[in-house]
C-alpha positions, 0 to 999 in steps of 0.5 A, a space after each residue: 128726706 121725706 115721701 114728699 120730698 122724692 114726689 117733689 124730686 119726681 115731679 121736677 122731671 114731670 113724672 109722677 109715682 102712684 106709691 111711695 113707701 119706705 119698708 123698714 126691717 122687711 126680710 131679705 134673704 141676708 137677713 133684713 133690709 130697710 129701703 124705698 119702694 117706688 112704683 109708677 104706673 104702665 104709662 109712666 113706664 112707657 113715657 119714660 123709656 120713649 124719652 130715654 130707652 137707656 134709663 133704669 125705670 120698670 112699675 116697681 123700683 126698690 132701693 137701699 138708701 135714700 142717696 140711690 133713690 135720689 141719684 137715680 131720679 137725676 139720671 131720670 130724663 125730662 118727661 112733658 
């Protein structure tokens, strides 16, 4: 799945990301890691927690593998 594919994934629940990348081989304190970093702005943020208060979403979200990203932006309720 491509940057494109999770802004459409995103999009579907009316949220939009301002960035998009995947980090390849970054330093982690167990070595190096690979993932998604993912970030929204503040009124992103707030329109999500007042359409859902027990969602996981912050401006900056990090992930390990393309089946989090996905799985999370499921959980991820509707915004209008």
């Amino acid at each position: 799945m491509s940057k494109r594919q999770i802004e459409k994934l995103l999009k579907n629940k009316g949220i939009v990301a301002e960035n998009i990348e995947f980090q390849r081989s970054y330093p982690v304190p167990e070595g190096y890691a690979s993932g998604w970093d993912i970030e929204f702005s503040e009124e992103t943020e707030d329109k999500v927690w007042c359409a859902d208060k027990e969602c996981n979403f912050e401006t900056f979200m990090e992930f390990g593998s393309l089946k989090e990203v996905t799985d999370w932006i499921e959980k991820l309720p509707v915004i209008k």
